[in-house]
Short mmCIF file of the C-alpha atoms (twelve columns), coordinates in Angstrom:
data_MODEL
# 
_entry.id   MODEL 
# 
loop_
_atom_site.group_PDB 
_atom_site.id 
_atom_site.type_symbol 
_atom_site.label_atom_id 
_atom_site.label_alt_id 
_atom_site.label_comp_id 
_atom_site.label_asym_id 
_atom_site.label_seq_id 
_atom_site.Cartn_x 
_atom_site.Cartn_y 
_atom_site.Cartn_z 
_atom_site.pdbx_PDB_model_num 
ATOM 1   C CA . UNK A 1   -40.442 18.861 115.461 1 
ATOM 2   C CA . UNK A 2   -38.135 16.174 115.373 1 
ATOM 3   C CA . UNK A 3   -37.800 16.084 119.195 1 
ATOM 4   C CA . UNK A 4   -41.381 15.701 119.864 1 
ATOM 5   C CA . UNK A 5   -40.524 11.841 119.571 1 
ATOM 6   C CA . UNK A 6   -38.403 12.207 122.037 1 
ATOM 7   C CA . UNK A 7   -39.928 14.259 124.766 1 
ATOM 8   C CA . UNK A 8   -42.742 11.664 124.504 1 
ATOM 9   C CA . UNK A 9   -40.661 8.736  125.011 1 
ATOM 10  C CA . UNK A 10  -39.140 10.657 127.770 1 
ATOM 11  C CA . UNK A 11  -42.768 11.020 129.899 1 
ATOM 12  C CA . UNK A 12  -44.028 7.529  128.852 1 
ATOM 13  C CA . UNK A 13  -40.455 6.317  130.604 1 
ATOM 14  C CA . UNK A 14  -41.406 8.568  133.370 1 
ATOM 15  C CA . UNK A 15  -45.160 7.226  133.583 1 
ATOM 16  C CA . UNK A 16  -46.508 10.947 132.372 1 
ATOM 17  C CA . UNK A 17  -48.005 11.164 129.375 1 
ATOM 18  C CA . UNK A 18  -47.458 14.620 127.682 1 
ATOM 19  C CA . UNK A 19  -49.885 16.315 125.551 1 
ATOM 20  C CA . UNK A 20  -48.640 17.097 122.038 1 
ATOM 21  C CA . UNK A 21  -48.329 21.018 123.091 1 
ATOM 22  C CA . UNK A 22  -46.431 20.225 125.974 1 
ATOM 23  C CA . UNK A 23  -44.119 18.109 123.517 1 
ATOM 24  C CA . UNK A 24  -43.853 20.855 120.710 1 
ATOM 25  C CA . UNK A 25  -42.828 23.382 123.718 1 
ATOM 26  C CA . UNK A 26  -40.065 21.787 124.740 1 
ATOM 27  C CA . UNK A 27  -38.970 20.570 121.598 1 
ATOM 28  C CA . UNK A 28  -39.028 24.320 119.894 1 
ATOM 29  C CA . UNK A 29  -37.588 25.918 123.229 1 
ATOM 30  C CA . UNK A 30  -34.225 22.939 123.100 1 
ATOM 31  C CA . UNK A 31  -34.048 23.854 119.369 1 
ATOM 32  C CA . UNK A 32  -33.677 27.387 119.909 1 
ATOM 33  C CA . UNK A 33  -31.070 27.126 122.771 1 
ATOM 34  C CA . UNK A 34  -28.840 24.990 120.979 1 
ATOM 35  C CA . UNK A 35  -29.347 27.032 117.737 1 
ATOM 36  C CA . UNK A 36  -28.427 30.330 119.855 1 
ATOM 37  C CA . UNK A 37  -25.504 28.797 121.248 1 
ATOM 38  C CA . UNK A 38  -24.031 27.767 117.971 1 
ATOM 39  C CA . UNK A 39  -24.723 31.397 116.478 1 
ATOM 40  C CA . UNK A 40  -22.716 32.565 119.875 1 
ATOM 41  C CA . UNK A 41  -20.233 30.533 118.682 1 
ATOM 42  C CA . UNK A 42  -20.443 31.201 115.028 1 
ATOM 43  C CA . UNK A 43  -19.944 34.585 115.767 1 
ATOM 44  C CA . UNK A 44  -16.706 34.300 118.049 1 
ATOM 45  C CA . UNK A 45  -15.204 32.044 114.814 1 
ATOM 46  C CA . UNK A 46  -16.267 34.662 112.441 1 
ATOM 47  C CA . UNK A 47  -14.764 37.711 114.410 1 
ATOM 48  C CA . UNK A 48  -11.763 35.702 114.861 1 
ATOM 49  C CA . UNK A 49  -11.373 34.827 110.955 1 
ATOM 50  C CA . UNK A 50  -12.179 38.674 109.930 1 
ATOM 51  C CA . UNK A 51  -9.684  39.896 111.973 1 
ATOM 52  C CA . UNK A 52  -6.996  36.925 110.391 1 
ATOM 53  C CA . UNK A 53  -8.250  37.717 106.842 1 
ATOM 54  C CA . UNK A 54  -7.484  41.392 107.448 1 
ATOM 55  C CA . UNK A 55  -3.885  40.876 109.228 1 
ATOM 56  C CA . UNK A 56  -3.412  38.300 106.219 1 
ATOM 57  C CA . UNK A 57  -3.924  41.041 103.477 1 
ATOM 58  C CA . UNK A 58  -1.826  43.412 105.017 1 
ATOM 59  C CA . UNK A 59  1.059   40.356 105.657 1 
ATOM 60  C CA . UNK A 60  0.926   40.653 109.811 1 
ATOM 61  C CA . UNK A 61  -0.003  38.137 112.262 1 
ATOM 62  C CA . UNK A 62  -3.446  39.189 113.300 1 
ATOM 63  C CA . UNK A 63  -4.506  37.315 117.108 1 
ATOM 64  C CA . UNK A 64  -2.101  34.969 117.801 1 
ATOM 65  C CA . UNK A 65  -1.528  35.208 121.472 1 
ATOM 66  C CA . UNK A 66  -4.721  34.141 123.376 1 
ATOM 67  C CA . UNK A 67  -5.018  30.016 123.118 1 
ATOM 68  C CA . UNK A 68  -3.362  28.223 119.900 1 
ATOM 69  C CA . UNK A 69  -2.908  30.313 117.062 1 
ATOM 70  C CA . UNK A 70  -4.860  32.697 118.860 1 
ATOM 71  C CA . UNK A 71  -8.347  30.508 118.678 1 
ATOM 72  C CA . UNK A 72  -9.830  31.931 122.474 1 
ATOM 73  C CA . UNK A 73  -8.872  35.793 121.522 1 
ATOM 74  C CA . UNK A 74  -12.486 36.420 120.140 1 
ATOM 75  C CA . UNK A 75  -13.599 34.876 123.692 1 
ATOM 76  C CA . UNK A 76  -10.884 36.279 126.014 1 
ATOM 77  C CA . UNK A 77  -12.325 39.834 124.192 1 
ATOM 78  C CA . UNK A 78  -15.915 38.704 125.151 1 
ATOM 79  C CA . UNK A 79  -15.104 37.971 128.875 1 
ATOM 80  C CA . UNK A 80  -13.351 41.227 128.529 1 
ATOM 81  C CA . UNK A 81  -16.345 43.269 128.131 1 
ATOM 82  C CA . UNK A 82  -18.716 41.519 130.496 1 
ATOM 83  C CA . UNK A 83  -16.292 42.459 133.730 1 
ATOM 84  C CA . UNK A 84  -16.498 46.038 132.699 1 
ATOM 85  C CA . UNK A 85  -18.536 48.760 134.361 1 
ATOM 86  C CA . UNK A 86  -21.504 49.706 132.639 1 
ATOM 87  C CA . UNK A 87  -21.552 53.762 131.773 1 
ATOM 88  C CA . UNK A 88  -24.469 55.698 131.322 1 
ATOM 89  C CA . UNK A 89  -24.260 59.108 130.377 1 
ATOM 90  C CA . UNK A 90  -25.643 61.677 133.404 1 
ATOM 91  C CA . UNK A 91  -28.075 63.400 130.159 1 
ATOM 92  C CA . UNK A 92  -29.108 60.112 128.224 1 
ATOM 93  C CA . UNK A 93  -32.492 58.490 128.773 1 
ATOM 94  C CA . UNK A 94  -31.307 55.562 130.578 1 
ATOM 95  C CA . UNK A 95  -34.647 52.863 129.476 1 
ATOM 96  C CA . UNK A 96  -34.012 53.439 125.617 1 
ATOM 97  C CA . UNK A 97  -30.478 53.344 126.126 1 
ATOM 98  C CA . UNK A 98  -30.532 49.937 127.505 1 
ATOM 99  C CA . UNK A 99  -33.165 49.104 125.602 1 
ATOM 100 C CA . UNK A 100 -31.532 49.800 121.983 1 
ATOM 101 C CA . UNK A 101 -28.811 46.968 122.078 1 
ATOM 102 C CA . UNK A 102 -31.308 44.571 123.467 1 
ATOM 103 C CA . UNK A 103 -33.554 45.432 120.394 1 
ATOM 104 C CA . UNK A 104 -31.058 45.075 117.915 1 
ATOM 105 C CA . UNK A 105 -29.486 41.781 118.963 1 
ATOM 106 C CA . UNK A 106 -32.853 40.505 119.353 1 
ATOM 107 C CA . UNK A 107 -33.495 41.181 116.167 1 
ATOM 108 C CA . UNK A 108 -30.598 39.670 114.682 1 
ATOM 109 C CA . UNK A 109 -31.411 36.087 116.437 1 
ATOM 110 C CA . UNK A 110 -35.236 35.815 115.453 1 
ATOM 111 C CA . UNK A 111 -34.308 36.642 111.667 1 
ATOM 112 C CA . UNK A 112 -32.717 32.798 111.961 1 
ATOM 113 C CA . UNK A 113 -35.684 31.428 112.861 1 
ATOM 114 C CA . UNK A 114 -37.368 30.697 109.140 1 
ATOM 115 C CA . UNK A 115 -33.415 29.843 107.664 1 
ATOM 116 C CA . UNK A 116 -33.229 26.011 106.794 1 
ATOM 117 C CA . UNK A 117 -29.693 25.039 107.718 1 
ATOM 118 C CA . UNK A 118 -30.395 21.659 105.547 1 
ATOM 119 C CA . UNK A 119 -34.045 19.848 104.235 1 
ATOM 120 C CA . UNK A 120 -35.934 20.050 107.624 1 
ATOM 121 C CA . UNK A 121 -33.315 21.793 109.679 1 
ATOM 122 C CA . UNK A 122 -35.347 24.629 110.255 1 
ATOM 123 C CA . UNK A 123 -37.275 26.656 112.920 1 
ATOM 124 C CA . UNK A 124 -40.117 27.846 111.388 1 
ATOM 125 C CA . UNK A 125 -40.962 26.662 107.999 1 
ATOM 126 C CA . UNK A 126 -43.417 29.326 107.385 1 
ATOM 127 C CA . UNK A 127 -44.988 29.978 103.816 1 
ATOM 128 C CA . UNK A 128 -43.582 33.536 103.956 1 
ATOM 129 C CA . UNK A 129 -40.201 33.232 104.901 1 
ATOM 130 C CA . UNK A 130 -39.095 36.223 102.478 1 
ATOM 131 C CA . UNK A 131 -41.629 38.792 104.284 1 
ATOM 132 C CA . UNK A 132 -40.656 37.641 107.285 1 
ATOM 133 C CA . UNK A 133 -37.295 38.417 106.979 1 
ATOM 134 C CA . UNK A 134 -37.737 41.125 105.047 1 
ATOM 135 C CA . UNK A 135 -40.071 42.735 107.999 1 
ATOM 136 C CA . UNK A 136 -37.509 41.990 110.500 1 
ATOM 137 C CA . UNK A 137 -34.630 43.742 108.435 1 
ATOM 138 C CA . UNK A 138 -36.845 46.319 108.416 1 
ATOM 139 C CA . UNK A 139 -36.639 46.919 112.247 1 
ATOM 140 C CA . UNK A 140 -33.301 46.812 113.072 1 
ATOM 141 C CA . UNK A 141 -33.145 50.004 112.183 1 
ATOM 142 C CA . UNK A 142 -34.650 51.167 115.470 1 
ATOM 143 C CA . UNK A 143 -32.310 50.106 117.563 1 
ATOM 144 C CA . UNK A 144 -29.418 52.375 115.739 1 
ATOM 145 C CA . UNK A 145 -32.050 55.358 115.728 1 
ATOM 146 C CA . UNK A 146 -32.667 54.425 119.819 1 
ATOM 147 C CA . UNK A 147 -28.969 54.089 120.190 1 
ATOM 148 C CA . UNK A 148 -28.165 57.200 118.972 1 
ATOM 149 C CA . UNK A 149 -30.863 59.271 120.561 1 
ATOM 150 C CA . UNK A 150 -30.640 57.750 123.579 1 
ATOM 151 C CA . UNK A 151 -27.371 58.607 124.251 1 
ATOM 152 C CA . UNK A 152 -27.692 62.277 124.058 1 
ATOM 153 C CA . UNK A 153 -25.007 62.887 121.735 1 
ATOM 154 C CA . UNK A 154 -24.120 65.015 119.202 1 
ATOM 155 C CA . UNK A 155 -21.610 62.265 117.429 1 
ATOM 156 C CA . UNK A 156 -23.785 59.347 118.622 1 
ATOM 157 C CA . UNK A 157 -27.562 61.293 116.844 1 
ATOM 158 C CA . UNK A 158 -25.499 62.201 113.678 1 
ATOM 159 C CA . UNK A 159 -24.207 58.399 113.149 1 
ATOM 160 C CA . UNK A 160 -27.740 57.709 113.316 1 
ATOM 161 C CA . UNK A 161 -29.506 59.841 111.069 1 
ATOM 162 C CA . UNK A 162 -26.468 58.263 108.886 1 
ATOM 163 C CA . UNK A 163 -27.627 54.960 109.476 1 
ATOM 164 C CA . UNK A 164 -31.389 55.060 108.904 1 
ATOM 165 C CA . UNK A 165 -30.716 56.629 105.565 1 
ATOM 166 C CA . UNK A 166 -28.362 54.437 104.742 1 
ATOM 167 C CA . UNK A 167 -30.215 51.335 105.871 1 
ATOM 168 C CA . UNK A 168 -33.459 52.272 104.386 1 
ATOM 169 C CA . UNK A 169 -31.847 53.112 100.872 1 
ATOM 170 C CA . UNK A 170 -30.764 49.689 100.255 1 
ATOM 171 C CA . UNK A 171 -33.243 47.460 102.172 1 
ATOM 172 C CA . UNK A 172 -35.351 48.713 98.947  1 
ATOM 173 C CA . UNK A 173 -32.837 46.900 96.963  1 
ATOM 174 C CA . UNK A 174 -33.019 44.003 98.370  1 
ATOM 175 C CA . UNK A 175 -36.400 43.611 98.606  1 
ATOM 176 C CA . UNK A 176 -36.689 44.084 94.686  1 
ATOM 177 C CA . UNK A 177 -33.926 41.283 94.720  1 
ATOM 178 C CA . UNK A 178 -35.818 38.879 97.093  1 
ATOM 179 C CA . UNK A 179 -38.810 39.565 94.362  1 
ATOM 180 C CA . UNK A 180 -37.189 38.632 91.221  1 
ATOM 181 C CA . UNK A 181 -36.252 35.497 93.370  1 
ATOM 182 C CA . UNK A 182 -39.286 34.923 93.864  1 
ATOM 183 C CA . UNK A 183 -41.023 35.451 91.063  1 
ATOM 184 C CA . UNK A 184 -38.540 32.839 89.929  1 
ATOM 185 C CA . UNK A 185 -39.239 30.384 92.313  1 
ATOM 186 C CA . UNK A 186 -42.681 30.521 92.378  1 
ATOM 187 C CA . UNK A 187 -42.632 30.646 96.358  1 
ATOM 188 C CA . UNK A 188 -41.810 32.632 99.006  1 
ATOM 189 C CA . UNK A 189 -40.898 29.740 101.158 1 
ATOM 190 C CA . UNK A 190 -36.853 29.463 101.611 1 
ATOM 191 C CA . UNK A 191 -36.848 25.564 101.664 1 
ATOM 192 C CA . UNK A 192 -38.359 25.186 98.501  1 
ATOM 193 C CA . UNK A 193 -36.593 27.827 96.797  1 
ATOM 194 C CA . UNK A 194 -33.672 26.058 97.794  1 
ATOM 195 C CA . UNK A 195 -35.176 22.843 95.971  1 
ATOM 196 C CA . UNK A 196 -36.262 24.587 93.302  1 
ATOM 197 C CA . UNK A 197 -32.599 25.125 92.374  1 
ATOM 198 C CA . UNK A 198 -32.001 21.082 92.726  1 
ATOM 199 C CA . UNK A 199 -30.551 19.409 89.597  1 
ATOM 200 C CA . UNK A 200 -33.245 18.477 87.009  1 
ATOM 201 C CA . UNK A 201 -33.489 17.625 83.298  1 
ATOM 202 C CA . UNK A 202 -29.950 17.985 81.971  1 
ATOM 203 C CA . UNK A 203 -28.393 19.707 85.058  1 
ATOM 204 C CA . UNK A 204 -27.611 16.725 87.105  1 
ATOM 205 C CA . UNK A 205 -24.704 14.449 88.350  1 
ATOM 206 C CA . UNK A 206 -21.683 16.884 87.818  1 
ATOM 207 C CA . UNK A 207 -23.625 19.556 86.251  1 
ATOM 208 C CA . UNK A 208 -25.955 20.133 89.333  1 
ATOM 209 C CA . UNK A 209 -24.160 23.804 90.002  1 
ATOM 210 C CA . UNK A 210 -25.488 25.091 86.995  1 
ATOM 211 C CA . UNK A 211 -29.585 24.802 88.367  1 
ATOM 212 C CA . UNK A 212 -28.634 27.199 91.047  1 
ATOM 213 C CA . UNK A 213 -29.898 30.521 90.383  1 
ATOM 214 C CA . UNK A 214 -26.348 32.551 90.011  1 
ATOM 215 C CA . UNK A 215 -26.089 30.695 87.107  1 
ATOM 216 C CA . UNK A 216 -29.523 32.245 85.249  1 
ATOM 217 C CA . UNK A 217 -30.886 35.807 84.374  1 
ATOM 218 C CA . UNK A 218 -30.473 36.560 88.483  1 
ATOM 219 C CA . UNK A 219 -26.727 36.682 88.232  1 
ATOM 220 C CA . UNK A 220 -26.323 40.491 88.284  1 
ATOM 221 C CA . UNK A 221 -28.752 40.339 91.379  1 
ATOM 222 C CA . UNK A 222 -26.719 38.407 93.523  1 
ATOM 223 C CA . UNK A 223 -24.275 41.486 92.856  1 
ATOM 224 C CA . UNK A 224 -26.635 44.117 93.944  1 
ATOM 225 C CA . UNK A 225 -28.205 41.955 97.230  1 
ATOM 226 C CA . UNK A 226 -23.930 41.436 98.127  1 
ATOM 227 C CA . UNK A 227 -23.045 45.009 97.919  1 
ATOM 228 C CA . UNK A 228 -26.966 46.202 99.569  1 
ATOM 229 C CA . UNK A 229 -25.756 43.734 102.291 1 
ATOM 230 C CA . UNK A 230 -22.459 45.363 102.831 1 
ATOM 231 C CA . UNK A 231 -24.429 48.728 103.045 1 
ATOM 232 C CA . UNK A 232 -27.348 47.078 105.579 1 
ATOM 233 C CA . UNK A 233 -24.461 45.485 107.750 1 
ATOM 234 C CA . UNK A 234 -22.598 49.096 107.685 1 
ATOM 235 C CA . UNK A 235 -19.275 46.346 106.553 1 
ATOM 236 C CA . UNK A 236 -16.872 48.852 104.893 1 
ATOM 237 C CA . UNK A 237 -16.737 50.228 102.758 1 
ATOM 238 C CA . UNK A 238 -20.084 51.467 103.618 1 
ATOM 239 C CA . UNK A 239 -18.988 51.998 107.483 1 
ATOM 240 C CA . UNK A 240 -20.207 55.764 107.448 1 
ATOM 241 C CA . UNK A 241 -21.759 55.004 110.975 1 
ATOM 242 C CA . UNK A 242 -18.851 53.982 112.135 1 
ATOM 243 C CA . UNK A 243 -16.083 55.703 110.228 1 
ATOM 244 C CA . UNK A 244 -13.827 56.597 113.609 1 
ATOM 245 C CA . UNK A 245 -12.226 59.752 111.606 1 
ATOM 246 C CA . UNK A 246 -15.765 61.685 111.733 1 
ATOM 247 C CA . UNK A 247 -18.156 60.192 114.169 1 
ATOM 248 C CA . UNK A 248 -16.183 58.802 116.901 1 
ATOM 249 C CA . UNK A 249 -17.279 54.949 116.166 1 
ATOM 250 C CA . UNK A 250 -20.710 56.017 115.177 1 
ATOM 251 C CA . UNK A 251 -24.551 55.818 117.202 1 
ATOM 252 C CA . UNK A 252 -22.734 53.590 120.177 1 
ATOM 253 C CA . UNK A 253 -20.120 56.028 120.564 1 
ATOM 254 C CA . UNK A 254 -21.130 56.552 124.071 1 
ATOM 255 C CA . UNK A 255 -21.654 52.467 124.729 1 
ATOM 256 C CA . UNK A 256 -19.353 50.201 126.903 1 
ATOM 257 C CA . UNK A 257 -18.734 46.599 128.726 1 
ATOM 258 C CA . UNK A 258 -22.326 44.487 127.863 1 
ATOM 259 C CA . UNK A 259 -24.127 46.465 125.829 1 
ATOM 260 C CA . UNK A 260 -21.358 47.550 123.519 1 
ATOM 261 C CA . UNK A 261 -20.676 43.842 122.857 1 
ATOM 262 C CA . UNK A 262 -24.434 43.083 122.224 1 
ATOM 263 C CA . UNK A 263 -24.320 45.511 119.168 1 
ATOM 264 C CA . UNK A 264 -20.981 44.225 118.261 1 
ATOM 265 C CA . UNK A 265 -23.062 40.786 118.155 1 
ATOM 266 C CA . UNK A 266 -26.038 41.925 116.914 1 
ATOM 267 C CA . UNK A 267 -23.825 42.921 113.786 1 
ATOM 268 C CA . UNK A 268 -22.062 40.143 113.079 1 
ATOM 269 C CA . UNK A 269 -25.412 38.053 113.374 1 
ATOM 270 C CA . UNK A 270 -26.654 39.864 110.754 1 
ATOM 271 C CA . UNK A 271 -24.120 39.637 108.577 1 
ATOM 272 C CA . UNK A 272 -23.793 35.781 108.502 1 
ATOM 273 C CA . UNK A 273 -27.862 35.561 108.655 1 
ATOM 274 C CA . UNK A 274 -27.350 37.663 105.147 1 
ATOM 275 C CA . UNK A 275 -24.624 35.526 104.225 1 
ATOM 276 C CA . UNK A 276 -27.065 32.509 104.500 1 
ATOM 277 C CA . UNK A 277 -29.939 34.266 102.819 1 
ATOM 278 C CA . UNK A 278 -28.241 34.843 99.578  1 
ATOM 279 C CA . UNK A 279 -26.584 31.044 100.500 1 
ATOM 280 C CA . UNK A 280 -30.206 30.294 100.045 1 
ATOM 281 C CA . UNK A 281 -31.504 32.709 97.501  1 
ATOM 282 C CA . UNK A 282 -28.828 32.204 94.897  1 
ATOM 283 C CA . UNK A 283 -26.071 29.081 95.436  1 
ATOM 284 C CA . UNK A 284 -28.302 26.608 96.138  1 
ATOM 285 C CA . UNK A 285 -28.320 26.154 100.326 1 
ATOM 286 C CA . UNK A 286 -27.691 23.234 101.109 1 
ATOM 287 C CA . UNK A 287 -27.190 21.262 97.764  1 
ATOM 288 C CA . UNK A 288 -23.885 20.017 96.773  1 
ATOM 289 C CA . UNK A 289 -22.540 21.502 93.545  1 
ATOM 290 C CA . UNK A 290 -21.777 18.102 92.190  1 
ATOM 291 C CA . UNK A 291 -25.149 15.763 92.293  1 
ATOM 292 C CA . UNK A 292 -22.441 12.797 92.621  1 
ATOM 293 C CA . UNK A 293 -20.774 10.437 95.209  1 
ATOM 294 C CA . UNK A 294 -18.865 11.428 97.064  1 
ATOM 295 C CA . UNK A 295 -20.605 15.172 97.227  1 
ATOM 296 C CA . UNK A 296 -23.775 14.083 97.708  1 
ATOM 297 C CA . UNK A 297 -22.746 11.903 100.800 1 
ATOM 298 C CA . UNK A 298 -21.849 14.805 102.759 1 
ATOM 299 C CA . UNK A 299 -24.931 16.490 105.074 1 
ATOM 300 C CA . UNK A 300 -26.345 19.563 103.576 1 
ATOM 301 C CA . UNK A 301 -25.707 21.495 106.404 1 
ATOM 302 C CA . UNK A 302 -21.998 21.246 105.580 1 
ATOM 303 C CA . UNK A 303 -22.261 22.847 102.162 1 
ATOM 304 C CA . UNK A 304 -24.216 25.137 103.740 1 
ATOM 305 C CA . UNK A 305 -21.908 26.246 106.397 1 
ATOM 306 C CA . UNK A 306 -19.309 26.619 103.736 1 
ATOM 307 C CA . UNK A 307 -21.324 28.841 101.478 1 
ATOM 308 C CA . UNK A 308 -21.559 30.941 104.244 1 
ATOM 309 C CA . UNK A 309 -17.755 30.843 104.848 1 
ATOM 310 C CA . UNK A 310 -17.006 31.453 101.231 1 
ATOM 311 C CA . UNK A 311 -19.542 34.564 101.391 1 
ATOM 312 C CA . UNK A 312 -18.002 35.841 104.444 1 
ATOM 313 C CA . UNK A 313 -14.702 35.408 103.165 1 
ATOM 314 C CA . UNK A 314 -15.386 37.566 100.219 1 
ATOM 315 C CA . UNK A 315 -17.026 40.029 102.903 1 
ATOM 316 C CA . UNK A 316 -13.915 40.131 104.218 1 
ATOM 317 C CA . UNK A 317 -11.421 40.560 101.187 1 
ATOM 318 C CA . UNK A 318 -13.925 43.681 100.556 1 
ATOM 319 C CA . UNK A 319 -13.245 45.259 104.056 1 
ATOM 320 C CA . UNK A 320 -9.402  44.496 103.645 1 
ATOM 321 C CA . UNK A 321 -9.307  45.862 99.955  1 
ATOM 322 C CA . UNK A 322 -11.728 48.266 99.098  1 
ATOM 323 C CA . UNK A 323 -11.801 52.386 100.605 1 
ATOM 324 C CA . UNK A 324 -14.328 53.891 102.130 1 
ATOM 325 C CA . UNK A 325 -17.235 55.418 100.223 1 
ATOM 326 C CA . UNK A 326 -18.035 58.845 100.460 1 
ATOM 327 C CA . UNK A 327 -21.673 59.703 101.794 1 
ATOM 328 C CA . UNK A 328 -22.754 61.489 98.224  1 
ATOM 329 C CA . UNK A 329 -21.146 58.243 96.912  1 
ATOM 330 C CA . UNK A 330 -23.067 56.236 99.134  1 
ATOM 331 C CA . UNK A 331 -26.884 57.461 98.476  1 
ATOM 332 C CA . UNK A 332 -26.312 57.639 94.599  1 
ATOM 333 C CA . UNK A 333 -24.845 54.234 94.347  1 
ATOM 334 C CA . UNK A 334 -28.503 53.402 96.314  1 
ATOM 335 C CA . UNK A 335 -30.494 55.095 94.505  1 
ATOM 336 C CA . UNK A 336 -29.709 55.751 90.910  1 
ATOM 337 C CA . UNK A 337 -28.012 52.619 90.522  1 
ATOM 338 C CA . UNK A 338 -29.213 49.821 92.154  1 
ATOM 339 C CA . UNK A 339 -32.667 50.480 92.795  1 
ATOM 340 C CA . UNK A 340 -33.702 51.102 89.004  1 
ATOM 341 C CA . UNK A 341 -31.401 48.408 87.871  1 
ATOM 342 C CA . UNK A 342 -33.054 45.870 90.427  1 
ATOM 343 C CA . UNK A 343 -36.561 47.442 89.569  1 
ATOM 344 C CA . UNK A 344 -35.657 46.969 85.491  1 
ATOM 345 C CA . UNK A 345 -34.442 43.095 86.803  1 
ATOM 346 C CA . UNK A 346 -38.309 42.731 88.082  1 
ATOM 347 C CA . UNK A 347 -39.815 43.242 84.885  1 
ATOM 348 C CA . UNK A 348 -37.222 41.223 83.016  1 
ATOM 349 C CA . UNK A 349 -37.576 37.781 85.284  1 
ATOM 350 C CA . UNK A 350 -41.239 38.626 85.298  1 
ATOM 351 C CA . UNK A 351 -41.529 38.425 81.814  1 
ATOM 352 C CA . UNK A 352 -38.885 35.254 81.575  1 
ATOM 353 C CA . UNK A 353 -41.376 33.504 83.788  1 
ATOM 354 C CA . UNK A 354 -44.286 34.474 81.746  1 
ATOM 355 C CA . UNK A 355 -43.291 33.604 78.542  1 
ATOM 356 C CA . UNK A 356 -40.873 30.103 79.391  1 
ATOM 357 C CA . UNK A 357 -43.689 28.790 82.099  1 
ATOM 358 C CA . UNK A 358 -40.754 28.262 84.742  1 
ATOM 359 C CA . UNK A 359 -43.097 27.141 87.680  1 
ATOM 360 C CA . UNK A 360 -46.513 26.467 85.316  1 
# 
């Protein structure tokens, strides 16, 4: 919205006068290039720093060949893939196999379309941000179910079946975390349950961390919605669709050059869009932790960023540290402990609210 200024400045210099709708276009359609181009690029600086985390824990190098320090290896691995030839298997059905990493990277941008990087650097700053989200984590499991049917695959159908399981199990999870959240926020707008968490009454100036909702009854979710978004991201140790011992490398077994990397994107997408989310949901988005100078001076969507790094990080020291779950293990951590603690969580912030008149 902020470029709508802009474009109209541009066609009154140019002696055309653009209609507001005309203006909003092109403003929303430059906003969502650049904001693509910096996830592309998010995502090469992520893949590079998992893969340094990892050599770092088990005391090797990691990439340090391609560029300085081994900065253009995530890229040089990119341009890699695009100059290969593109396989399809003689028995798969070629329009859902091509189709399946389209539909999962897809799905993986437009989920960043209601996050607010900082106060008005967002998309869409729909009333029902939560849903939204929620409804689009909901349909990323088709493209794993495509992918694996698609390819006509033994290996590639069993990862699957895995995966929407798995998936399914602990999107319930979260979405009983996203509603304690909101039932504590009164909103299911993510800008203003990031302001909800700004300092007030006696948490301000360096106290302004403690507002944030980590710090209140929701701690123990902020557990569950880590580990559920671990198990939605299949990060290990919940990579059963992926483990490389049983399944080959899982639903895209049978995937090379473009499409292969499009999952491979689609992935890590998701996992710093979750990585913003609980950013957002429970360590306060883009407010400093310290309501003073010089904290405050610094743009929100640099404490932002490095929320997500920190949350990533500790994505990463979990990959590095922790084995793999077994399957059984899997489903029961899922089910009969997550989902009735986060369901027993519901109750107790709904009756917090109730009786201390949080939002009243």
């Amino acid at each position: 919205m902020a470029l709508i200024p802009f474009w109209n400045w541009l066609g009154a210099q140019m002696g055309v006068g653009l209609p507001y709708g005309v203006a909003w276009f092109l403003s929303q359609a430059v906003f969502i290039v650049i904001l693509c181009l910096v996830l592309m690029l998010a995502v090469a600086v992520v893949i590079l720093a998992d893969r340094k985390i990892w050599a770092a824990v088990q005391m090797r190098r990691g990439p340090n060949v391609v560029g300085p320090f081994g900065l253009l290896q995530t890229i040089a691995d990119a341009l890699k893939f695009f100059f290969k030839e593109v396989i399809i298997p003689a028995g798969a059905n070629k329009v859902l196999f091509l189709l399946a990493p389209i539909v999962a990277v897809t799905l993986a941008f437009i989920a960043w379309a209601v996050i607010p990087f900082g106060k008005g650097w967002v998309l869409s700053d729909i009333n029902v941000g939560i849903l939204y989200l929620f409804a689009v984590s909901s349909l990323s499991v088709y493209g794993v179910i495509m992918a694996g049917w698609a390819s006509n695959s033994k290996y590639a159908f069993l990862s699957a079946l895995r995966g929407a399981a798995q998936m399914v199990s602990y999107e319930v999870s979260i979405g009983f975390v996203m509603i304690t959240v909101l039932l504590f926020a009164g909103s299911l707008n993510l800008s203003t349950i990031v302001m909800t968490q700004a300092a007030t009454g006696p948490f301000t100036g360096p106290l302004a961390f403690l507002h944030w909702n980590v710090f209140t009854l929701l701690f123990p979710m902020l557990i569950i919605f880590f580990v559920s978004a671990l198990a939605e991201t299949q990060r290990p140790p919940f990579d059963l669709l992926e483990a490389e011992s049983e399944l080959v490398a899982g639903f895209f077994v049978e995937y090379s050059s473009a499409p292969f990397l499009l999952f491979f994107l689609g992935e890590y997408m998701t996992v710093i869009m979750l990585c913003g989310l609980m950013s957002i949901l429970f360590l306060g988005g883009w407010l400093p932790p310290f309501d003073i100078w010089p904290f405050n001076a610094v743009p929100g969507v640099i404490w932002f960023v490095l929320k997500i790094g920190f949350l990533f990080f500790m994505m990463a020291m979990v990959k590095a540290i922790v084995p793999r779950y077994r399957y059984d293990q899997l489903m029961r951590l899922g089910w009969k402990v997550f989902l009735p603690t986060s369901l027993l969580w519901v109750v107790l912030t709904a009756a917090w609210v109730l009786v201390f008149h949080r939002h009243a």
